[in-house]
C-alpha positions in Angstrom: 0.0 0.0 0.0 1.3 3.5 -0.9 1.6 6.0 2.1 -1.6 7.6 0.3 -3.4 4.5 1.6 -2.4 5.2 5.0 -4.0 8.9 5.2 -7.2 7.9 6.7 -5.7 5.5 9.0 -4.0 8.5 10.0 -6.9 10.6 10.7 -8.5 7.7 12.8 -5.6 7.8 15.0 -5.2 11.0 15.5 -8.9 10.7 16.6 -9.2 7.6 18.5 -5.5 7.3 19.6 -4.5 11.3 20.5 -8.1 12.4 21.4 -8.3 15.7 18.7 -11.4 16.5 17.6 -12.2 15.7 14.2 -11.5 19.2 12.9 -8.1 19.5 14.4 -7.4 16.2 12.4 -8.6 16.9 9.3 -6.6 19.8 9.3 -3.5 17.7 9.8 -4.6 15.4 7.2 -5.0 17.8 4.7 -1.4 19.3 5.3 -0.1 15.4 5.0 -2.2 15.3 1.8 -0.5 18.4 0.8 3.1 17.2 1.3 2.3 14.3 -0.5 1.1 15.6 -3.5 3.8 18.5 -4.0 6.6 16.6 -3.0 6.3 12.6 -3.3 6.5 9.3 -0.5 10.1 10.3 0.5 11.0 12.6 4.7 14.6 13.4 3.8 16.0 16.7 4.3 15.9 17.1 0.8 12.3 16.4 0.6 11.0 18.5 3.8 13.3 21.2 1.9 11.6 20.8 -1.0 8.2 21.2 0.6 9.7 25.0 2.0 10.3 25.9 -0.6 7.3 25.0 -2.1 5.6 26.7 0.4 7.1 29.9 0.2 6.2 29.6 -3.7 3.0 29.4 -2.1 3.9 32.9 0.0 2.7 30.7 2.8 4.0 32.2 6.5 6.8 31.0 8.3 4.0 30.2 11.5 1.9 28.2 8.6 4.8 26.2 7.6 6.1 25.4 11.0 2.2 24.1 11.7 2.4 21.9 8.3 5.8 20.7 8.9 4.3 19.7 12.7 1.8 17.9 10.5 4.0 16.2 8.7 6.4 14.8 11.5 3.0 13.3 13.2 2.5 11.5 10.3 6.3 9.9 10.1 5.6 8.9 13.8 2.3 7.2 13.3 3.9 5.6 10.3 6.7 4.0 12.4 3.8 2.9 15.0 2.6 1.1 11.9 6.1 -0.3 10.9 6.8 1.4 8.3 10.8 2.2 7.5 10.8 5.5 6.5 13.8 8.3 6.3 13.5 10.9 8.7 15.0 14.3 7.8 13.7 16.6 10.4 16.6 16.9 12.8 18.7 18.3 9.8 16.2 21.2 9.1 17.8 24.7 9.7 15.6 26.4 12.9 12.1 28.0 12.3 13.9 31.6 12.6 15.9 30.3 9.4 12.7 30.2 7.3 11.7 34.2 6.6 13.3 33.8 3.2 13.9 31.4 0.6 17.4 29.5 1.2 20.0 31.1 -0.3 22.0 29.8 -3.4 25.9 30.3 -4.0 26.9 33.0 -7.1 28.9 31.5 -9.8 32.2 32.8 -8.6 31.4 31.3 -5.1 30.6 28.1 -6.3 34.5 28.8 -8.5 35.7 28.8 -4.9 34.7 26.2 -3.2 35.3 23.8 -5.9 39.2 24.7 -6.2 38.9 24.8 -2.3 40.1 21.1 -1.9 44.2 20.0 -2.2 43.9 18.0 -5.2 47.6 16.5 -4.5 46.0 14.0 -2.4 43.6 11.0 -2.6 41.0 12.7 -0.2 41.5 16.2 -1.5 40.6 14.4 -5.2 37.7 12.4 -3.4 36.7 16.1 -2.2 37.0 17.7 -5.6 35.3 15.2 -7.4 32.3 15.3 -5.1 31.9 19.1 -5.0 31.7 18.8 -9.1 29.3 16.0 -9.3 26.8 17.7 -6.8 26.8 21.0 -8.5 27.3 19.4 -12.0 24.4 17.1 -11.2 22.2 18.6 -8.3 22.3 15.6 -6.9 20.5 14.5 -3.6 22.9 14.0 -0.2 21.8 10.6 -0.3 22.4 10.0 -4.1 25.9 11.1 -3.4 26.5 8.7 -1.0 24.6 5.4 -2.4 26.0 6.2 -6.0 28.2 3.1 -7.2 30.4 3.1 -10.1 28.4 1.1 -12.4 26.3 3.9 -12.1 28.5 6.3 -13.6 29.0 6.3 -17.6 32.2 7.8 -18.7 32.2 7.4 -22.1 28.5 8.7 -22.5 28.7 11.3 -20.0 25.7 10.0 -17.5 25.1 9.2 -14.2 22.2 6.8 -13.3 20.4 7.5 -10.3 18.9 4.9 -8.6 16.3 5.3 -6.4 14.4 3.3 -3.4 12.4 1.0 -4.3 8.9 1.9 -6.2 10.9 5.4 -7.0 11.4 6.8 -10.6 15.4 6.3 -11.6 16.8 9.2 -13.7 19.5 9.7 -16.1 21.5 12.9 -15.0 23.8 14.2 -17.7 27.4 15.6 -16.3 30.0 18.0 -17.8 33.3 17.2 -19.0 34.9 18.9 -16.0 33.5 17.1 -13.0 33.7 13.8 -14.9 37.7 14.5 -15.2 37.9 15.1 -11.5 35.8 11.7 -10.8 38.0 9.8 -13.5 41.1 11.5 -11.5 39.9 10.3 -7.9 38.9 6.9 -9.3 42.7 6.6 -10.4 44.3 7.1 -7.0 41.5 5.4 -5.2 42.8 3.0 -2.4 39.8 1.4 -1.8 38.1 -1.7 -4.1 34.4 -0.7 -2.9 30.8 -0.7 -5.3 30.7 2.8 -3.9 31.9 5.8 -5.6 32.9 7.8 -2.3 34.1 6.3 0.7 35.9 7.6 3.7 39.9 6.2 4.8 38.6 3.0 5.8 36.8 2.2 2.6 33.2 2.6 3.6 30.7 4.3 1.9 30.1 8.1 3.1 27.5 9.3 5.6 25.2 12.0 5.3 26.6 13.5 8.1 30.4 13.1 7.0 29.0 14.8 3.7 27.9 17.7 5.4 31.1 18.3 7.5 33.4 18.5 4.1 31.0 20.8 2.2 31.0 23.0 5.4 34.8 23.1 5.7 35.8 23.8 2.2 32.9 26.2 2.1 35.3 28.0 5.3 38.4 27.6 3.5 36.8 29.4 0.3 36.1 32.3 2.6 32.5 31.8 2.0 30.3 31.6 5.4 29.7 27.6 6.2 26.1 29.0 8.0 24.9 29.3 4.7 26.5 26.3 3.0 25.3 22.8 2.8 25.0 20.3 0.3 21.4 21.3 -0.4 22.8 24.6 -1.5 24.9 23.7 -4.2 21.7 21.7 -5.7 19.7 24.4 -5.2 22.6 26.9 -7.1 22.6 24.1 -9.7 18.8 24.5 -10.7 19.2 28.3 -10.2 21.7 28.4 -12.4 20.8 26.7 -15.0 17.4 28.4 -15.4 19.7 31.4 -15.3 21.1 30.0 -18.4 17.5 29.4 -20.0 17.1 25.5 -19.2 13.7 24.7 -19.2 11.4 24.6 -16.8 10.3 21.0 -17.4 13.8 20.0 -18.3 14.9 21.1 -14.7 12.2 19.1 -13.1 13.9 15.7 -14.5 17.1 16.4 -13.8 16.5 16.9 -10.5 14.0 14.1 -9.9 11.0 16.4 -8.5 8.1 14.3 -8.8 5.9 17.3 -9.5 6.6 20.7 -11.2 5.5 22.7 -8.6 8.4 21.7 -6.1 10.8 22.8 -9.2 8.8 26.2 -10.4 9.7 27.9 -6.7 13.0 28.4 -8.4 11.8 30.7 -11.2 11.4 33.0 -7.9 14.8 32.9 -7.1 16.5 33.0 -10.3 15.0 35.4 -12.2 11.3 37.8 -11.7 11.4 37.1 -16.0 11.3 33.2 -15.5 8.2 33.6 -12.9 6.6 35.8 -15.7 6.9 33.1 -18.6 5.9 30.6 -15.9 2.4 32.3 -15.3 2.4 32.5 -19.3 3.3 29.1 -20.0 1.5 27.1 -17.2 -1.2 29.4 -15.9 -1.3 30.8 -12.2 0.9 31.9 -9.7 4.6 30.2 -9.1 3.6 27.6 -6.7 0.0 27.7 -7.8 -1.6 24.6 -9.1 -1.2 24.2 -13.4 
């Protein structure tokens, strides 16, 4: 059963279990209902990110978001009551003060800096370079990083292959010439025989959390404030970007495996006021309005 199929199980609970009224529920239902449609089945940080900034496309309040976000973190815990294995991203979300404005992405020349940040004279400093490319390159999900294998990475064609948890959409990610020479580089010197494309000094695979620690310190090294740098941002400077540079709308979507448009079109906001006008022209409405 999709996690659809559990909404009204949900709302049961939340009467018969937690003793709300039945308004009070519904209410909570209908922000679950919301998450689920704009964003997908997935409670990463990268997903409760995505449903920010969604949101805000919305104009929605920060007090309104905090309530929906509330909304949604019920809903993990009643779906962990049930059994269900599900990610859970909300310790990683920046502080309710930290959502007035739309998360900030990195300018060109920052993004310049922090990827000739790492010491590329040594096997780590490589792993380091290599990753910084591929995630702006690719706007590629923490947790893609760290689960992406090497037979998911196709030199001669250019492509990465995303693979995704199970009953998820897989997607091709094209990547430039210059973050694949860094990868080919840090595959040469690689110590470590592992299915994994990045792993630490022992040879594991790298956490999420060991991810955020090396954007955070090259971002300090680069002279560029590691408050406002995380691994979200450089996907997030990615699709700005490249709708800077006229990528499509629906194009954009793909790439970065949004399940619905309107989690991508928040970024026509950000990147440029003649992107949100086209937007309204092409697909009717308000950015973050329903098409």
């Amino acid at each position: 059963m999709s996690l659809k199929g559990l909404v009204d199980e949900f709302e049961v609970h939340l009467v018969m279990e937690k003793g709300l009224s039945l308004k009070t529920a519904e209410a909570y239902v209908r922000d679950v209902r919301e998450y689920l449609n704009a964003v997908g089945e997935r409670f990463d940080y990268e997903s409760l990110s995505s449903f920010v900034f969604y949101l805000y496309g919305l104009s929605r309040t920060p007090a309104t978001i905090r309530r929906k976000l509330s909304s949604v973190r019920q809903f993990v815990l009643f779906l962990r009551k049930r059994g269900v294995e599900v990610e859970d991203g909300f310790e990683e979300l920046e502080k309710p003060r930290a959502w007035e404005r739309l998360p900030e992405y990195l300018t060109v020349e920052e993004v310049e800096r922090l990827l000739e940040a790492p010491d590329v004279t040594t096997e780590l400093g490589l792993r380091d370079r290599a990753i910084l490319e591929l995630m702006y390159a690719c706007g590629l999900r923490v947790s893609e990083l760290c689960e992406l294998k090497t037979e998911n990475v196709d030199f001669n064609r250019g492509l990465v292959f995303v693979k995704q948890s199970k009953g998820k959409k897989d997607r091709v990610v094209p990547v430039n010439l210059e973050a694949l020479k860094w990868l080919a580089e840090y595959m040469k010197v690689r110590s470590f025989n592992s299915p994994y494309v990045f792993v630490n000094r022992r040879g594991r695979k790298l956490t999420r959390q060991r991810l955020w620690q090396i954007v955070k310190e090259y971002a300090l090294k680069a002279g560029i404030d590691p408050e406002k740098v995380h691994p979200h941002v450089l996907r997030h400077s990615f699709a700005t970007h490249i709708l800077m540079g006229g990528a499509d709308l629906r194009a954009v979507q793909e790439l970065l495996g949004h399940a619905s448009i309107k989690t991508t079109q928040v970024y026509t906001a950000v990147a440029n006021p003649e992107l949100e006008r086209l937007y309204r022209r092409v697909y009717g409405g308000k950015v973050g309005e329903e098409s």
